[in-house]
Wavefront OBJ file of the C-alpha trace (Angstrom):
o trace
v 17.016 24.551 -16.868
v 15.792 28.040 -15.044
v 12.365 26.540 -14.308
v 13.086 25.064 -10.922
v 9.961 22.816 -11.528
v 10.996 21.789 -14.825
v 14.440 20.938 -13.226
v 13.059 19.370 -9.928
v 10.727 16.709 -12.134
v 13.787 16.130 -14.649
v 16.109 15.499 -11.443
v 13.074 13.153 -9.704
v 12.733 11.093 -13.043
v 16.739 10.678 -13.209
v 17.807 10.025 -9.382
v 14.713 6.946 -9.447
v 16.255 5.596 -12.556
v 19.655 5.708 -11.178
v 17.873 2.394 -8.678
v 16.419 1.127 -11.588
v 20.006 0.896 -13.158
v 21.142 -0.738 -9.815
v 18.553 -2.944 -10.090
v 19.069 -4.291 -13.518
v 23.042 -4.167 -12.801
v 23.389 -5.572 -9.363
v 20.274 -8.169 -9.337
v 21.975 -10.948 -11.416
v 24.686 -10.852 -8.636
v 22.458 -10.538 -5.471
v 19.658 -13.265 -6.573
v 22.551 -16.152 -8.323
v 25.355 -15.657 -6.067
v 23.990 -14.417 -2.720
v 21.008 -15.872 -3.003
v 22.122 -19.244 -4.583
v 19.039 -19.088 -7.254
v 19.226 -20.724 -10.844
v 19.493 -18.177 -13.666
v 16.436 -19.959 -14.617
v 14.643 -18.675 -11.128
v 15.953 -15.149 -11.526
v 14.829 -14.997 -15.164
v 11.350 -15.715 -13.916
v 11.456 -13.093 -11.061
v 12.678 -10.393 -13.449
v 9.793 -10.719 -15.626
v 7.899 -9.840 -12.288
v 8.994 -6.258 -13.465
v 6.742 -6.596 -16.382
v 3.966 -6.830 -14.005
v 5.228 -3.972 -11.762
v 5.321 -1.677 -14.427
v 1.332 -2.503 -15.969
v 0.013 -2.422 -12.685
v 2.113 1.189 -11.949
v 0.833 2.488 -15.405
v -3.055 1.312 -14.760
v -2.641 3.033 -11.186
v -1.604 6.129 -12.955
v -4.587 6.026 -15.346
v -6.926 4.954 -12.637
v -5.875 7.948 -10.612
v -6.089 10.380 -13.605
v -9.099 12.722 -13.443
v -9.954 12.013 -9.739
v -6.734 13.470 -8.106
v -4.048 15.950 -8.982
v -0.966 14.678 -10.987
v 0.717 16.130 -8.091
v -0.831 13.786 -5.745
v 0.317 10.896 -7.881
v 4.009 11.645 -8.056
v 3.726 11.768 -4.523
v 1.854 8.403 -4.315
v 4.894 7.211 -6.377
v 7.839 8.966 -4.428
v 6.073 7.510 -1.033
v 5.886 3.773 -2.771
v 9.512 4.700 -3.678
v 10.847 5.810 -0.794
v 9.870 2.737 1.995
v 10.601 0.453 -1.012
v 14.077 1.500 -1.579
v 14.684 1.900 2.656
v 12.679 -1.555 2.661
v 15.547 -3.083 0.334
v 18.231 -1.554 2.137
v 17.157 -3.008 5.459
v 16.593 -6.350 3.839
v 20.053 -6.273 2.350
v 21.663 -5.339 5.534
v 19.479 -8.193 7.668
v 19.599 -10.873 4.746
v 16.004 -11.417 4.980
v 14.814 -14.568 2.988
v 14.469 -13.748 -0.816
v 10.672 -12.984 -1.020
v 10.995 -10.065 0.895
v 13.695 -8.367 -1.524
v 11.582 -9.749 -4.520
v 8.352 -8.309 -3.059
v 10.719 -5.063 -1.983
v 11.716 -4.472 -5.365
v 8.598 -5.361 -7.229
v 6.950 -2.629 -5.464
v 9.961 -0.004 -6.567
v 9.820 -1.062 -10.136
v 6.122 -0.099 -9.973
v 6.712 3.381 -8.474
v 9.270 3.702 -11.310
v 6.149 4.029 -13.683
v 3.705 5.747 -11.767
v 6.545 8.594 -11.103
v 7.577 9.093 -14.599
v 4.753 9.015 -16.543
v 2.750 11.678 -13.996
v 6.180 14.009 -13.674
v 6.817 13.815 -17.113
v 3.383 15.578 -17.472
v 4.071 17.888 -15.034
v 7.334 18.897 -16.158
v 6.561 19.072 -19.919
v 3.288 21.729 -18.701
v 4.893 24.727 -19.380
v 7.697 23.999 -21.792
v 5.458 23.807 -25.127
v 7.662 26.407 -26.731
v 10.567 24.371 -26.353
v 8.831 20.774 -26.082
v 11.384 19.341 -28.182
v 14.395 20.275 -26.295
v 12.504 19.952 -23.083
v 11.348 16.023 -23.985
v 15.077 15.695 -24.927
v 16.536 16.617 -21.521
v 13.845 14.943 -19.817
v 14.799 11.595 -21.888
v 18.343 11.623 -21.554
v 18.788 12.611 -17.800
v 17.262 9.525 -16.205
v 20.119 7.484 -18.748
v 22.979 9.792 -18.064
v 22.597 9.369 -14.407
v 22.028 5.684 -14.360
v 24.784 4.964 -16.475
v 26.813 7.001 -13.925
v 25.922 5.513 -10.688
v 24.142 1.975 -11.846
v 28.227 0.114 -12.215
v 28.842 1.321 -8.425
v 26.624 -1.552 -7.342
v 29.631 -4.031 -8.059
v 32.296 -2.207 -5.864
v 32.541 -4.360 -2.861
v 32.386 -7.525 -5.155
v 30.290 -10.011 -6.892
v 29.664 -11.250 -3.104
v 28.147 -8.406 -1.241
v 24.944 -6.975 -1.929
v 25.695 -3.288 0.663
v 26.606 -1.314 -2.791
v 22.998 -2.749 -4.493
v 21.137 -1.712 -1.222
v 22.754 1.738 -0.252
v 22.741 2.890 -3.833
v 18.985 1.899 -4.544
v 18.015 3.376 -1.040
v 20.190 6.354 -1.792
v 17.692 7.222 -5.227
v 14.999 7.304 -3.378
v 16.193 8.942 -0.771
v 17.832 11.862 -3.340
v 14.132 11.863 -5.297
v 12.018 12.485 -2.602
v 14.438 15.420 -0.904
v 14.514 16.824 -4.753
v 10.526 16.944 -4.762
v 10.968 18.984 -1.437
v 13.991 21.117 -2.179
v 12.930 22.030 -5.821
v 9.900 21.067 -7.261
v 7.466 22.270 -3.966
v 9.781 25.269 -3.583
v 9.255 26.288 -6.698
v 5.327 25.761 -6.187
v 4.947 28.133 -3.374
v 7.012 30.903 -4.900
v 4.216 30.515 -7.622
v 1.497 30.520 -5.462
v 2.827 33.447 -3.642
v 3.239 35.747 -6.672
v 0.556 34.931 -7.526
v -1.322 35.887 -4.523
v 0.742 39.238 -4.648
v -0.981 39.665 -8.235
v -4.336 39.617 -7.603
l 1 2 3 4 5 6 7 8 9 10 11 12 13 14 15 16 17 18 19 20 21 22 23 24 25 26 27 28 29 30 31 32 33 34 35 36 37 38 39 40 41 42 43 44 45 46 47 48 49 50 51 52 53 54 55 56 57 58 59 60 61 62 63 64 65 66 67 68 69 70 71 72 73 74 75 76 77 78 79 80 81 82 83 84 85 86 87 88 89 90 91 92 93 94 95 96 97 98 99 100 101 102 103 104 105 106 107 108 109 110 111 112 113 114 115 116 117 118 119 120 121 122 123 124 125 126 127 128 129 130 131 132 133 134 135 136 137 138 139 140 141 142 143 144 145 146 147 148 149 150 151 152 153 154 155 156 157 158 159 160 161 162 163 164 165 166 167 168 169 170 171 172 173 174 175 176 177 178 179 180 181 182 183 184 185 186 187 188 189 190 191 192 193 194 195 196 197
């Protein structure tokens, strides 16, 4: 918990999953009763995830070897980000339905391509404790979406605000983490570094 990297990527990985656990939570609600779609319909759009996520993971392994991991949580954070302020526009507007399916198709798939490459970059340093470290890095992304994914059903069954704000919100709260912690961190490093040699 010292290493402010460590502790930036765990954070990243846990504020994402906190719209993932809006998503699963609040989407029943938004595509049946909002969007007047058969449970039939909205079983067939959330298997879309199942897509999301292979075509997020084969990014990630595309991407591996030709650019920095680094570069690829940021790929992820930026897919993240205008996905999650894309829903939250689209909630507030009540855009037709394709646009919040493609919306959150595309955040589902910057799910995976974040946590597999900051799960990598977190665990880097932390082979002396890779147990505890996997641990913590595991449970986080739970803990917090089990804390903030029930808050999408505050206004009601009939109002989809909660479901936008808090998805936008974990993107939102990822991306300042990355800056805050995780690059923070990286320039202290570089600059001691520097001061070193």
């Amino acid at each position: 918990m010292k290493d402010r990297t460590f502790l930036g990527y765990t954070l990243i990985q846990g504020f994402i999953f906190v719209g993932v656990f809006a998503y699963i939570s609040g989407s029943p609600f938004v595509y049946q009763k909002i969007y007047g779609i058969s449970p039939q319909l909205y079983s067939l759009l959330f298997s879309l995830n199942g897509i999301s996520l292979i075509l997020g993971s084969q990014f990630v392994k595309k991407m591996a070897g030709k650019i920095a991991e680094q570069q690829i949580v940021l790929i992820g954070l930026a897919v993240a980000f205008i996905s999650c302020g894309a829903v939250m526009l689209i909630v507030l507007i009540q855009s037709p339905l394709y646009a919040l399916v493609i919306a959150l198709f595309l955040f589902v798939g910057s799910t995976c391509i974040i946590s597999s490459a900051s799960f990598t970059l977190a665990m880097e340093r932390q082979g002396h404790i890779a147990g505890s470290a996997s641990a913590l890095l595991g449970v986080s992304p739970t803990l917090l979406g089990a804390i903030f994914g029930p808050l999408v059903g505050i206004a009601g069954e009939n109002s989809a605000i909660p479901f936008g704000l808090i998805i936008f919100c974990s993107g939102l709260v990822a991306v300042l983490t990355y800056f805050v912690l995780v690059k923070n961190a990286l320039k202290v490093k570089s600059i001691k570094s520097q001061i070193r040699s």
